[in-house]
C-alpha positions as CSV (number, residue, x, y, z in Angstrom):
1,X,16.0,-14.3,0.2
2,X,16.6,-10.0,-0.1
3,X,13.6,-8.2,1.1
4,X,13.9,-5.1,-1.0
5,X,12.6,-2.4,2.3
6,X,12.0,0.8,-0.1
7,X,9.8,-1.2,-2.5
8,X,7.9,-2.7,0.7
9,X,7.6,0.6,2.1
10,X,6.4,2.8,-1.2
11,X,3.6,-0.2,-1.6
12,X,2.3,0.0,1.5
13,X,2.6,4.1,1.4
14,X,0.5,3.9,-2.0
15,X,-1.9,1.1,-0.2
16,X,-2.6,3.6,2.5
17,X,-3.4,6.5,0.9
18,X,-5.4,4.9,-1.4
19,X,-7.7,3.2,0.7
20,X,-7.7,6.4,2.7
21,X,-8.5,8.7,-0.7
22,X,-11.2,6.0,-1.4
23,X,-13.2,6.0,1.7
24,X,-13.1,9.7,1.6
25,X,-14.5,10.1,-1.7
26,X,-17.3,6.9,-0.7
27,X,-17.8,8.7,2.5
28,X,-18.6,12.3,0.5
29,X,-20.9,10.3,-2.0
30,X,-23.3,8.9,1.1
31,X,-23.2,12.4,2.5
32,X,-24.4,14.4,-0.7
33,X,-27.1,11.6,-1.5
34,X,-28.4,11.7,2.2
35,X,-31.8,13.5,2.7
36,X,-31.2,16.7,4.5
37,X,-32.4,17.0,8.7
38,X,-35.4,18.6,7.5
39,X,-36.2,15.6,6.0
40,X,-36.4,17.1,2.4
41,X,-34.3,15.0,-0.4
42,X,-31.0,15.7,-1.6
43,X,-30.9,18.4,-4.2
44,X,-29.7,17.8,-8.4
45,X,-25.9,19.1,-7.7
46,X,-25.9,17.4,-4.6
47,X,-26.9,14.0,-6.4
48,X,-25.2,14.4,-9.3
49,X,-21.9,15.1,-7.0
50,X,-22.8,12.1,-4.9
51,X,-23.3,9.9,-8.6
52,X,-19.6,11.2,-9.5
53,X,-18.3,10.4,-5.9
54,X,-19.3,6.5,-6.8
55,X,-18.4,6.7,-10.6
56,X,-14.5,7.4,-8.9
57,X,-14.9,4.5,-6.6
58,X,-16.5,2.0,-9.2
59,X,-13.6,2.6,-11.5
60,X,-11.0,2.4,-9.0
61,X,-12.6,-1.2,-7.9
62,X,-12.4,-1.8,-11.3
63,X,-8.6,-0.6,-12.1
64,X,-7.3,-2.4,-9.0
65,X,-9.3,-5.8,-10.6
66,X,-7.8,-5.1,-13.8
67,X,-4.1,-4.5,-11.9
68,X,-4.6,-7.3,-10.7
69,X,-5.6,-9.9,-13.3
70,X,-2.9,-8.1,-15.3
């Protein structure tokens, strides 16, 4: 059995920083759809960013399903 290191290593690398990218852009989505501290709502851009933030994490659920049935 021949572990091939450098394969191991660029899949974990990749692994990382997506789950990393991912949680950033999940994490900016919550923080533009939260109301603000003055207890008013989030405004349209703010929103629409926040809807755009979980558009990108919906489809990369859905590309790493699809990667994985493939």
């Amino acid at each position: 059995m021949d572990i091939h290191w450098s394969a191991l290593i660029n899949v974990f690398g990749v692994s990382l920083l997506a789950s990393v990218a991912l949680v950033g852009v999940f994490t900016l989505g919550i923080m533009g759809s939260a109301p603000r501290k003055d207890g008013s709502s989030a405004s349209v851009p703010a929103r629409t960013g926040a809807y755009l933030c979980y558009a990108v994490c919906a489809a990369a659920v859905v590309y790493g399903i699809y990667l994985i049935g493939a």
